[in-house]
Each structure stands twice: as C-alpha cells, then as structure tokens.
C-alpha positions in Angstrom: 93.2 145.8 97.2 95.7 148.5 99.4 94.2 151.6 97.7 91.3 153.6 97.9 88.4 153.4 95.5 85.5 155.7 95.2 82.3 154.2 93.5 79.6 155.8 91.8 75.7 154.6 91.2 73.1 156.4 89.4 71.1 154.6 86.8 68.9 153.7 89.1 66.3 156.0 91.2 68.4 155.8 93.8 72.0 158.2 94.4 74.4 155.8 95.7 78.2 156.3 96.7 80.9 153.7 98.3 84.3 154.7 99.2 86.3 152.2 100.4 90.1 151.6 101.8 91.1 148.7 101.0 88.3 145.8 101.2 86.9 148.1 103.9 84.1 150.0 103.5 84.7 153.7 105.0 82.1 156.2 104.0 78.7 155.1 102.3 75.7 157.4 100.8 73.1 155.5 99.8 69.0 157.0 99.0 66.8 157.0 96.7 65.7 160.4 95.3 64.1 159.6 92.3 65.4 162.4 90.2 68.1 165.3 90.2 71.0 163.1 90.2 72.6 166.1 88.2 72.1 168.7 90.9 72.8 166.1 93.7 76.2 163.8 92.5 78.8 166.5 93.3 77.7 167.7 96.6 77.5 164.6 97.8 80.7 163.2 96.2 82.2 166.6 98.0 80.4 165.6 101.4 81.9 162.0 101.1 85.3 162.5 100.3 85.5 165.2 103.4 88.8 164.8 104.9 89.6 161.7 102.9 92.8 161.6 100.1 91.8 161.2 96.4 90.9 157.7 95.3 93.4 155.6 93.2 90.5 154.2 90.6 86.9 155.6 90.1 84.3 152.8 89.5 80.7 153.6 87.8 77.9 151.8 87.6 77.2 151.7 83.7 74.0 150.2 83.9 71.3 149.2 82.2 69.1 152.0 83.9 68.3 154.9 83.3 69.1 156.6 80.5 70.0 160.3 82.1 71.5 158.8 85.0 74.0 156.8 83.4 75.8 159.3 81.5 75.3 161.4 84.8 77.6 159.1 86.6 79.6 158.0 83.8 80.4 162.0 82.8 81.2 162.7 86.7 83.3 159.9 87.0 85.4 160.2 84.4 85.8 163.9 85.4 87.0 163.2 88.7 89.4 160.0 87.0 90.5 163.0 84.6 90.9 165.9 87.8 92.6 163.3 90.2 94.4 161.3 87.3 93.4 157.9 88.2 91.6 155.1 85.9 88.2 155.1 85.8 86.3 152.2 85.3 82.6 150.2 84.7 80.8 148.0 86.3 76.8 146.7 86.3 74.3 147.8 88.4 72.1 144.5 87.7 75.9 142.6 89.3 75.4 144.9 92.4 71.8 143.6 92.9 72.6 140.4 92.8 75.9 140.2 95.1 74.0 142.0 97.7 71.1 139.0 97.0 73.8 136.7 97.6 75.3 139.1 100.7 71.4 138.4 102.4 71.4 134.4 101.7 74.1 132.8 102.0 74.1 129.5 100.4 71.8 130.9 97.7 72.6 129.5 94.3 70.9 131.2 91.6 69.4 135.0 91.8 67.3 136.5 88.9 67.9 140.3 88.7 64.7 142.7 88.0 65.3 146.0 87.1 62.6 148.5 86.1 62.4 148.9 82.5 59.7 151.4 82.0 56.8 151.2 79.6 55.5 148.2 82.0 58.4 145.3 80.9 61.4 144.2 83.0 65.2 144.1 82.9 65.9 140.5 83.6 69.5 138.3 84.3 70.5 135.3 85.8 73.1 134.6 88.2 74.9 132.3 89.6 76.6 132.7 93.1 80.2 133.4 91.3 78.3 136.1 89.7 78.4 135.3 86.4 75.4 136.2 85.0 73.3 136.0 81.4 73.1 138.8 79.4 70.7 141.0 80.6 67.3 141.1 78.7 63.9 142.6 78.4 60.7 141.3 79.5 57.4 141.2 79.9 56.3 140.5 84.0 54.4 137.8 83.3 57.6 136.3 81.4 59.3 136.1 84.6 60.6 132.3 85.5 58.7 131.3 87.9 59.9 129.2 91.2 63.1 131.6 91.2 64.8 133.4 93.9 64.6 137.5 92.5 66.1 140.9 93.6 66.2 143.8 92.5 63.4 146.7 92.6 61.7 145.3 89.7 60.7 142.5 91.8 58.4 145.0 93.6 56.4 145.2 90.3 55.3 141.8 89.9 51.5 141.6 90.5 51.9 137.9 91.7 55.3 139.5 93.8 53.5 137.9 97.3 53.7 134.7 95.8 57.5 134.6 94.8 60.7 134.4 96.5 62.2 137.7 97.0 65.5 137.9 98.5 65.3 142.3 98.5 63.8 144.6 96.0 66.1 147.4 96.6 68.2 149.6 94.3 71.7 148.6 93.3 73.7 149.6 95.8 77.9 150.9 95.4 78.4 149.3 98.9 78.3 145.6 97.1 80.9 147.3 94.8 83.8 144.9 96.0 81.8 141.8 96.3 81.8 141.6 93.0 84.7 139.8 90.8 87.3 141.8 89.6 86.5 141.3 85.9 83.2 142.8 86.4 84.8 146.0 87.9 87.2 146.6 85.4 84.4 147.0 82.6 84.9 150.1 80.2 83.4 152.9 81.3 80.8 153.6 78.5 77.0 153.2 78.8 75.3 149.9 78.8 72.2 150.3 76.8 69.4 147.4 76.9 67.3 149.3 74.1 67.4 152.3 72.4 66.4 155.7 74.5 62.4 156.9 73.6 63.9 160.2 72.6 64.8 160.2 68.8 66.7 163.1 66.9 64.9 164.3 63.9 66.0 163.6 60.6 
C-alpha cells in the first residue's frame, strides 16, 4: 500500500482509530470509554487527521459488537468516504483481535476470539495464523474449547480465565488494521449482526 488509509473501530467499548501511510502506522487513538462513541468519533477523527491530507480509502470495523456502535462507525465512515470521495470499506473486529494475538506470539497457530456478547454468552471464532477464521458464533462460557490459546476481552469473563491460556483480553484494536489480509479489509461496509438487536419495533 502507497496511500493513506484512515480506520475506524467502534463496536466494541473501546473508541479506536489508525491512520496509516503506507504500511506505516502514523497517528493512533486507541481507549476504551465504554459509551458516547456518538459524541466522541468526530472530535477525535478531527484531532487525528490534524495536519494530515485526506485518506484514499476509509476502513470500518463492522463487527459483531455492539449494536449502536457499529452503525456509529459504519454511518461516520461512509460520511467521511462520501465528503472526501474515497471507497469505504469493512472489515471484522473479532480479525483485529486475533492478528494482534498473533502480533504478541509469534509462532502461535491457532487463536480463539471472545467477544462479549451480553446477556452472559460469548462471541466465539477460530483462527488460524493466516487469519482465516470460522464463522463467528454464540456461546455459552462454559462452551468454550478448552486447552485453546484465546483473546479478545471476552476472555476476561471466563470464571475458570486463571486457568486458560490468554494471549490478551483487550479490545479490537484499528492499529492491527493492516495485519490483516487484504480480503478481509475489503468487506462491504454494512453491519455484521451475530443475532438479532433486544430492541423490537412494534407491530
């Protein structure tokens, strides 16, 4: 890659932003905040891209996360594709986790990716070290393969979690952005939905 590309993380709890030039990384923002990715995203898009040219492709994280703060990210990043006219495109947050597993240990094989799901179950994948990964499913803690390297911050909810092999429990993070594959960063920018959201229109 010759261009710049700015990348965008908010399904998780934690507001995360990569711009890079090139393969190298030159700004990062990276915390978690829990909640008010609305009110934060801009600013700190604004405080990033201080002094830097626009971006030639937007990447977003598309999840499966939270519900609010994927189509935050997904809505901001297709407005600043629209206002700078450059592509926009999707990638996975639970891909992010597990290249930055694989960035920690070298030599690592296989990485399971935990995500919090809410409502006390898991968002669980497999991958291999190319990154190519199972499709990502729901379940219960306990259901959890045992005797397998995990990351991701659903790791941190397992109540045997002393007694596994956790590589990191952190947030996806848009600094791993580039470590993944190209066909995984080239996804279509629409949200990736494990399960239906808990709030239902009425009939």
């Amino acid at each position: 890659m010759t261009g710049r590309t700015l990348v965008i993380s908010t399904a998780s709890p934690a507001l995360s932003l990569a711009l890079f030039h090139g393969d190298r990384l030159v700004a990062h923002d990276h915390r978690v905040i829990g909640r008010g990715h609305a009110e934060a995203l801009m600013p700190a898009v604004a405080t990033l891209m201080a002094g830097q040219t626009p971006p030639e492709v937007v990447l977003v994280d598309i999840g499966p996360g939270s519900f609010t703060g994927i189509r935050i990210g997904i809505a901001a990043a297709r407005a600043l594709g629209l206002a700078w006219g450059v592509p926009v495109h999707g990638l996975s947050g639970a891909a992010l986790a597990a290249a930055q597993a694989f960035a920690l240990r070298p030599g690592l094989e296989r990485v399971g990716v935990l995500l919090d799901a809410g409502r006390g179950q898991l968002l669980f994948a497999d991958y291999a070290g190319d990154l190519t990964g199972s499709a990502i499913a729901t379940i219960a803690p306990d259901a959890v393969p045992p005797g397998m390297a995990l990351a991701g911050a659903g790791a941190a909810l397992l109540s045997d979690g002393h007694g596994r092999d956790i590589v990191h429990a952190g947030q996806p993070d848009a600094a791993l952005a580039l470590a993944l594959p190209t066909v995984l960063r080239v996804l279509p920018p629409a949200a990736h939905y494990v399960r239906p959201p808990d709030a239902i229109l009425p009939l």
